[in-house]
C-alpha positions in Angstrom: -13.3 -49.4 163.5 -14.4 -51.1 166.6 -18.0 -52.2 166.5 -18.7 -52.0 170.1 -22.1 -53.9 169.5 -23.2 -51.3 167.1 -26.6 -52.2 165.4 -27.9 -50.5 162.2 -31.4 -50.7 160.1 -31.3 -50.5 156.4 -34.3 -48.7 155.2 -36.5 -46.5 157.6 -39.1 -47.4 155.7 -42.6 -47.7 157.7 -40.9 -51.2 158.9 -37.6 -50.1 159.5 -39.0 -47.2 161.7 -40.9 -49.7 163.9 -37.7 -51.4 164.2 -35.8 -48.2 165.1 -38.3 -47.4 167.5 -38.2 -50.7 169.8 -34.4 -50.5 169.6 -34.7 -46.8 170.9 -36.9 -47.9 173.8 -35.2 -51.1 174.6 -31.1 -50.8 173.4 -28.7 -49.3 175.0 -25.9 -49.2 172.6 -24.9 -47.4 169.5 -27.8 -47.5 166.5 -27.2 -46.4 163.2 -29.5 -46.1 160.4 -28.3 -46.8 157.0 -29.9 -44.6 153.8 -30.3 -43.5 150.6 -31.2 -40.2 151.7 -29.9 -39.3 155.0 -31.8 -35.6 155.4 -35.2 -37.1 155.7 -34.3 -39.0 158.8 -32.7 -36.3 160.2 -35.6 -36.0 162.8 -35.9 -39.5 163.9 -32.1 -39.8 164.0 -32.0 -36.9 166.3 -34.7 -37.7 168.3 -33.6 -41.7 169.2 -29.9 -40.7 169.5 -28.8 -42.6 166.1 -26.6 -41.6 163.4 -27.8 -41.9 160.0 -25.2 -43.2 157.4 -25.6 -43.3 153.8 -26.2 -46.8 151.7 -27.9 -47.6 148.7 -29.1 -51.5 148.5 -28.2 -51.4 144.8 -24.7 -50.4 145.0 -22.5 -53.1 147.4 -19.8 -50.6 147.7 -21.7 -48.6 149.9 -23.0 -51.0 151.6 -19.8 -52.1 152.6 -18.6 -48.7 153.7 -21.3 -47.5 155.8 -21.1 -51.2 157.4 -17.9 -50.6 159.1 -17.8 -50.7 162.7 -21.3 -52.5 162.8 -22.3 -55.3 164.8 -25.1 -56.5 163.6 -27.5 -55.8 160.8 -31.2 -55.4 160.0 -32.2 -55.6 156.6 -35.2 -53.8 156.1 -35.6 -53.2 152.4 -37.5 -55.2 150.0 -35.8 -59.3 149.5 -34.6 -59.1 146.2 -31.2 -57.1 147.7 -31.2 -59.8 150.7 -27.8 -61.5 148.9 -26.4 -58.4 148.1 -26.5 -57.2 151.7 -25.1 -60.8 153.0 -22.6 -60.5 150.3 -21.7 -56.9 151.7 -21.6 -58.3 155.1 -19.1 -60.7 154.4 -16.4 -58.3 153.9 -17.3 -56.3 157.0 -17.5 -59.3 158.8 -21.1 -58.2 160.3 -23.9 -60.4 161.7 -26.8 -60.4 159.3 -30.7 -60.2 160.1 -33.8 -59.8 157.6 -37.5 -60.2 157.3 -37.9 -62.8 154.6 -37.1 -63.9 151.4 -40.8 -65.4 150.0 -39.1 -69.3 150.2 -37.4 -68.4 146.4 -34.7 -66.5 147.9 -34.4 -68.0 151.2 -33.1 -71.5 149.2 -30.4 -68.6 147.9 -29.4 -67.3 151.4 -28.9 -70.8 153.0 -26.1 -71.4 151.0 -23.9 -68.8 152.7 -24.2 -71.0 155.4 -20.4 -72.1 155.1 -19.0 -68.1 154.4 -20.8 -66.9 157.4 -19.8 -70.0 159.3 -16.4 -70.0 158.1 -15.8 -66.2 158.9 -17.7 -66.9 162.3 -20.9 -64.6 161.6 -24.6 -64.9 162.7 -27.0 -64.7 159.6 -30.7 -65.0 160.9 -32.9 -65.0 158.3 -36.6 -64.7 157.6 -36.9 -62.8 161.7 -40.2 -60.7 161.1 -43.9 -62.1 162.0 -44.0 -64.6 159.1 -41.7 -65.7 159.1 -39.7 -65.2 162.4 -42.6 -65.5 164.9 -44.3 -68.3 163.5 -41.4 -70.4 162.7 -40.1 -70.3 166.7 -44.0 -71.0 167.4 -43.6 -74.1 165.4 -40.2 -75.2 167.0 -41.4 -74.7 170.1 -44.8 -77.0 169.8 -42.7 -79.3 168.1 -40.9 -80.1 171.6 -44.2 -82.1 172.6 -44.3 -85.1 169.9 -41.8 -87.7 169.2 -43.1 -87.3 165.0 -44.4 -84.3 163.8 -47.0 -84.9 160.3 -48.6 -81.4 159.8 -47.7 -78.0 160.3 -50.5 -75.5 159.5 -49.6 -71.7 159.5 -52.6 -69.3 159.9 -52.6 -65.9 159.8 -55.6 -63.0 159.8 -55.0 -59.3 160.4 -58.1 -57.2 161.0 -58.4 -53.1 161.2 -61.0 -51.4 163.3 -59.1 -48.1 162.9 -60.8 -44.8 161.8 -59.7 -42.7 158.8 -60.6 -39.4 157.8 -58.8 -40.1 154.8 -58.7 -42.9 153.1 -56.9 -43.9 149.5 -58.8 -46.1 146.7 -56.0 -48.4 147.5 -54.9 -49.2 150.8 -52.3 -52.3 151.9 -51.6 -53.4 155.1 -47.9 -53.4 153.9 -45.3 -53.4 151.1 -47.5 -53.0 148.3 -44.5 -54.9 145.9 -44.5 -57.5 148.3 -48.2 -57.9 148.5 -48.1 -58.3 144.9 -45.5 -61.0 144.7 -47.7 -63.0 147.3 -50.3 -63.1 145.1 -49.0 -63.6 142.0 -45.9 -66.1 142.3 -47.0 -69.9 142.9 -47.0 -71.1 146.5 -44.8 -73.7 147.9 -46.8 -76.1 149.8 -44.9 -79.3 151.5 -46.8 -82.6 151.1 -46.3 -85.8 151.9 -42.8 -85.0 152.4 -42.3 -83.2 148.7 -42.7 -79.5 147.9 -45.2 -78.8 145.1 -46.0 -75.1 143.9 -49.7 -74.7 143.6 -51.9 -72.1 141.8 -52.0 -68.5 143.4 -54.7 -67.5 145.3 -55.7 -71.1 145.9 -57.0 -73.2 148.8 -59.5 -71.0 150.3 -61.6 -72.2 153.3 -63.2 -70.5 155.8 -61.1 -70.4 159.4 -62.1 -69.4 163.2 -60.0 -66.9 164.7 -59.6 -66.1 167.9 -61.9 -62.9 169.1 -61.9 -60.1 167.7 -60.3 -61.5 164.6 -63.5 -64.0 164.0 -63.8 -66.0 161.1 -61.6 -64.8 158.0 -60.9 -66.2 154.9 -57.9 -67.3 154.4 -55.8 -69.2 151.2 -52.0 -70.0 150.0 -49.5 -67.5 149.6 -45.8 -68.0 149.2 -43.9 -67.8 152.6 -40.6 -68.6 153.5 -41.4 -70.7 156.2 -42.1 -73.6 153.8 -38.4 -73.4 152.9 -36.6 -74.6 156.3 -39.4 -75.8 158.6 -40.1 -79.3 157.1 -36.4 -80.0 157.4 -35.3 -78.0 160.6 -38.7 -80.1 162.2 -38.8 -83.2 159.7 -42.2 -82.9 159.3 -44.3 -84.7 157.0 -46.6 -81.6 155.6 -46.0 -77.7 156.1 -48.5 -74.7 155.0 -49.0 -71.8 155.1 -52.4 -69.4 154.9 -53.0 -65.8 155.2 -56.6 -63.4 155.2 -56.6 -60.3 153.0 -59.3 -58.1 153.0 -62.0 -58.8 150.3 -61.9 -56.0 148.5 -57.9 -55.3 148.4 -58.2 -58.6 147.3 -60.5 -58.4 144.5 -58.8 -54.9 143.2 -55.5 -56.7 143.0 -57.2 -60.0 141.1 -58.7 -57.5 138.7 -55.2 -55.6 138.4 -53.6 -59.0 137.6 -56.1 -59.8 135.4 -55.8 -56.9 133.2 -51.7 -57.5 132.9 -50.6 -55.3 135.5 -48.9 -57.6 137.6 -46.7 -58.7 135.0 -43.1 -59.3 135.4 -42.1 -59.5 132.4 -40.8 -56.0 129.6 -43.3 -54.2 127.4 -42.0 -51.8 124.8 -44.4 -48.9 125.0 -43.9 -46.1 122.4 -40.0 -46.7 122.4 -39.8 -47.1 126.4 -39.1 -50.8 128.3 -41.2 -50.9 131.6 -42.2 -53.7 133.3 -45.6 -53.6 134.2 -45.7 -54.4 138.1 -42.5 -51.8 138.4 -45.0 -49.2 137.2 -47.5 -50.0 138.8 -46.0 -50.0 142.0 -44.5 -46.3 141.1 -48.2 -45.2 140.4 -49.6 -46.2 143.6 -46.7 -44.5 145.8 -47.9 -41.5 144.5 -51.7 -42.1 145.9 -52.3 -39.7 148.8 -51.9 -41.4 152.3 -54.4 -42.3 154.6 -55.2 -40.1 157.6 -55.9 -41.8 160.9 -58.5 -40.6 163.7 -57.9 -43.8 166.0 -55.7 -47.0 165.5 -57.2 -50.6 166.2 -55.4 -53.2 164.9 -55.2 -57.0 165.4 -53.1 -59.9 164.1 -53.2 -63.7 165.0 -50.5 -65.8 163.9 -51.5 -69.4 164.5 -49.8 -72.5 164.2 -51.1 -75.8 164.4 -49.1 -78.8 165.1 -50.6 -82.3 164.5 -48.6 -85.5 165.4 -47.5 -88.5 167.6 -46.5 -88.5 171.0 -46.2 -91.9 173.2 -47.7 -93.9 170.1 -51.0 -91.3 170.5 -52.2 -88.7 168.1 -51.8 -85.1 169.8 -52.5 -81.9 168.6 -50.9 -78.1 169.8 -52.6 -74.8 168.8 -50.3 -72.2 169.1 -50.9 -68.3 168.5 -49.0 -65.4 168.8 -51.6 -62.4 169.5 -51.5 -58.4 169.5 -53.9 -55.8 168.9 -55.8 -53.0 170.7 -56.5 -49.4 170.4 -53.4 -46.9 169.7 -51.4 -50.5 168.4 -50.6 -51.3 164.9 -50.2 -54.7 163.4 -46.8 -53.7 162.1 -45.5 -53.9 165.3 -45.4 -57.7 165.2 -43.3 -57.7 162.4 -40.6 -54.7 163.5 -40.5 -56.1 167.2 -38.8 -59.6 166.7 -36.0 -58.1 164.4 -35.0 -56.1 167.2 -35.4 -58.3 170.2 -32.6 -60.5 167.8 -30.5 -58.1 166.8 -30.2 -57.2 170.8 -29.4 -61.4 171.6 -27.0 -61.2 168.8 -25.0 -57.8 170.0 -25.3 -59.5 174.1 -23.7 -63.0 172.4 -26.9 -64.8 173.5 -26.8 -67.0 170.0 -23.5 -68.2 169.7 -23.8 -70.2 166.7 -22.1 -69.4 163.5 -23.5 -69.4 159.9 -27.0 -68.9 158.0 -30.2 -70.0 160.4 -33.6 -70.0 159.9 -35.2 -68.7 162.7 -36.3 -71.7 164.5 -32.8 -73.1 164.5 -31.4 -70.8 166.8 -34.0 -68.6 168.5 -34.3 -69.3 172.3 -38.0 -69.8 172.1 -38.8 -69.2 176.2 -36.2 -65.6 176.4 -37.8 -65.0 173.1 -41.5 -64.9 174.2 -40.8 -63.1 177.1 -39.4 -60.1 175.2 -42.4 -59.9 173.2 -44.2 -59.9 175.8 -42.7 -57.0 177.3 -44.0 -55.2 174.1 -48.1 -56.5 174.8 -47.8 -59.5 171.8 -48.6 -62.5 173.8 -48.0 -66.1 173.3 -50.7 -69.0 174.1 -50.5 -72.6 173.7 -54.2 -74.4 173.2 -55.4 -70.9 174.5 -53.9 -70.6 177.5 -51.2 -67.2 177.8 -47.5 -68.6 177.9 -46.6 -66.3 181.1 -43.1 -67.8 181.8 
């Protein structure tokens, strides 16, 4: 089938909608959405002009038939089905986008760098906030030393939104993934060796910009750790992230009791694993109902090294927020803008790249831009 810079989304989950909403505001070509149930996006099919395909993650002979004629792909579904997707890519011979991979399963992705390159395919992965955003950040301050020695990633998200509704448990996002952030060891690069540290570890106070404030913020794994101290060659590479206090202290005392286990329990006759249940429990928790939206995010990065034989230092952030704006938006809006430079042959480099690898930073900030998430270096806005 010809692909005619075709782009789909797998999963319209609450990310993969964000994602089919910028591409139905900002693309002009064909979009389809790929699904395990293609009734219930009947309506948002309809109303962005897409056709809705089904796919199931789990079985790669779907994948690779509702993949025919597509461009370029968006994975939106959780990482653990990132290699399955590439792998179903491969045969379709379709460019490849995702939203991360939590550094274990990036180190897995990279080496399909010679199969993509080979069969002349685009695989950029890790494109969402953080990582995506914050790696081009990096790559871009990195362009004003001659020898980079730290990169520190910072991130806080705050919500002055009003609910009429709210659930005893509320995350800002995947609640699997938020669980795997705070369970699985971080990888921290230092002194030019990764080490995994203890979860939920290195917390310290940190001044955000307004109205963000001062948040805590601590470790958590990230893929970012996996490809910027070699794609940079920097010395040491972090990365820190706020959670509310008390979403964090529920999920401490949830791991506490065992619930974030990974590992089988028989109980009476049945194999579960605990965190798999747990997550199926808490789907079932009413939704929240909201009055107003006001969300902000800060993504900061801050570069520390020499230039002309003197110590310099760049503070970069990517910023968004404001009434009727969710924070999600920073995450759904970059695999888009990529998909769309991918489908107009603006990255013409073949194989498996982390973000800052292949991104053109300047086009890049201008496009988010265009969707109110603004770029400043040492504070002052990036308007070119």
């Amino acid at each position: 089938m010809e692909k005619n810079n075709t782009i789909g989304i797998i999963g319209l989950g609450a990310m993969g909608r964000v994602i089919a909403e910028d591409l139905s505001r900002t693309y002009r070509g064909k979009v389809v959405y790929l699904v395990r149930d293609v009734k219930s996006v009947k309506d948002i099919a309809a109303k962005n002009n897409a056709e809705a395909r089904y796919a199931d993650v789990a079985k790669k002979e779907t994948l690779v038939k509702a993949l025919d004629g597509i461009n370029v792909v968006i994975h939106a579904v959780h990482h653990e089905y990132n290699l399955t997707v590439m792998e179903a890519c491969l045969k379709t011979s379709t460019n490849y986008i995702d939203l991360g991979g939590l550094y274990h399963y990036t180190k897995k992705q990279l080496k399909l760098n010679s199969k993509f390159k080979k069969q002349k395919l685009i695989a950029v992965i890790g494109m969402g906030a953080c990582p995506g955003t914050t790696n081009v950040l990096a790559k871009y301050a990195s362009e004003f030393f001659d020898k980079i020695k730290n990169i520190e990633i910072k991130v806080a998200y705050c919500d002055y939104s009003s609910y009429s509704q709210k659930p005893p448990f509320f995350p800002p996002y995947s609640v699997q993934t938020l669980f795997e952030e705070l369970s699985w060891k971080p990888a921290v690069f230092r002194n030019k060796k990764t080490v995994f540290v203890d979860p939920v570890s290195g917390i310290e106070e940190y001044k955000f910009p307004e109205p963000v404030g001062k948040k805590k913020i601590l470790y958590s794994i990230h893929s970012e750790i996996a490809t910027l101290p070699y794609t940079l060659k920097a010395d040491n590479v972090s990365f820190k992230v706020s959670f509310d206090d008390e979403l964090l202290d529920q999920i401490m005392s949830l791991k506490k009791l065992g619930f974030l286990s990974e590992k089988k329990i028989n109980v009476k006759g049945i194999s579960i694993v605990p965190s798999v249940a747990l997550v199926e429990v808490l789907k079932k928790l009413s939704k929240p109902v909201l009055e107003k939206r006001e969300e902000y995010e800060v993504m900061r990065v801050v570069v520390t090294g020499i230039k002309n034989k003197k110590h310099r230092e760049i503070v970069i952030d990517s910023r968004m927020g404001g009434k009727n704006i969710g924070a999600d938006l920073d995450t759904g809006v970059p695999p888009s803008i990529v998909s769309q430079m991918i489908a107009k042959n603006k990255i013409n480099k073949f194989g498996v790249f982390s973000p800052e690898s292949v991104i053109p930073e300047a086009e890049f900030f201008k496009e988010l831009a265009k969707r109110s998430i603004f770029v400043y270096l040492n504070n002052k806005r990036i308007k070119k």
